[in-house]
Phi, psi and omega in degrees: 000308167319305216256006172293327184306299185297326165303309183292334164289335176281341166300282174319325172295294167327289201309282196302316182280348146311310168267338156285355181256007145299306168341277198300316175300333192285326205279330172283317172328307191295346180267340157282345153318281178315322151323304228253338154295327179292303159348300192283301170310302171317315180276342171285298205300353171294292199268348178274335167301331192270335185292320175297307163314327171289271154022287208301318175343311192256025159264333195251347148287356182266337182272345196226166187231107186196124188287330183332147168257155210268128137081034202292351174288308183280324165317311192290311215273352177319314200248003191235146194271151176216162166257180189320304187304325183256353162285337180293320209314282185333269140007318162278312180283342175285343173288294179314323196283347172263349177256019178272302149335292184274007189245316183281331173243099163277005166291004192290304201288017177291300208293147172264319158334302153330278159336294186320279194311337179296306178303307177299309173237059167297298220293343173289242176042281159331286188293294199293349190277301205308324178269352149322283184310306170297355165273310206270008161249353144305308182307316162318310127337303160308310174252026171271336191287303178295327187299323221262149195264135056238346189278353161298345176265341201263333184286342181275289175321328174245024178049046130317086172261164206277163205256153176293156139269149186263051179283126196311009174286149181319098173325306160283010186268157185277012189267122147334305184285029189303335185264130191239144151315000000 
């Protein structure tokens, strides 16, 4: 009879230590969902910038008389593969060389098209912070269950490792290293 116990308690011990490391790998998943969403918004509002930027090239070769090549970072970015973090990078200088544009040639602002594009993208701007931000509280999250024990145990077993933050340092600066642990 003891050792019918002592089995079912080793049983229950097995059972139970079964459902928190299911528990816990279920609770990583959800946060690489939520990554690979975050993820995902962050790479549209990105590609919708550059297309607007692309866009802008031949409006501003249409308004203004100039041999210079227009917008020449998004030209370089047209043939090249990138991840999210260095087309945003990319992408800010090329944003800075259109309000460069729009600063040097005020006949830009004539153009309604111009205007437009301008405006939509003030408004990406908006939208890349908030999924800028909503990404780096998942990601926060995410990697406090890997730092953190007993679940730091179940992320070595299935090889989780903790994640970059997409973090708010200065776009236009030459430091690189924007990103951290």
């Amino acid at each position: 009879m003891e050792i019918l116990i002592i089995g079912m308690a080793i049983f229950f011990v097995i059972f139970v230590l079964i459902l928190l490391i299911a528990k816990t790998y279920n609770n990583f998943q959800n946060y690489i969902i939520r990554i690979n969403e975050a993820e995902t918004n962050i790479d549209s509002i990105l590609r919708k910038r550059f297309d607007l930027l692309n866009k802008s090239i031949d409006i501003i070769k249409a308004n203004i008389k100039t041999d210079d090549e227009i917008l020449s970072e998004i030209v370089k970015l047209r043939s090249r593969k990138l991840s999210n973090f260095d087309l945003d990078r990319s992408l800010c200088d090329g944003i800075a060389e259109f309000n460069t544009y729009k600063e040097k040639y005020p006949e830009l602002k004539n153009s309604e098209v111009f205007t437009k594009t301008s405006i939509s993208l003030n408004e990406s701007d908006a939208e890349i912070i908030a999924f800028k931000k909503y990404y780096n509280d998942i990601i926060t999250d995410y990697n406090k269950l890997a730092k953190s024990f007993p679940s730091n145990i179940v992320a070595l077993i299935f090889r989780f490792k903790p994640k970059l933050y997409f973090d708010g340092k200065d776009m236009s600066d030459d430091d690189v290293n924007d990103f951290k642990l």
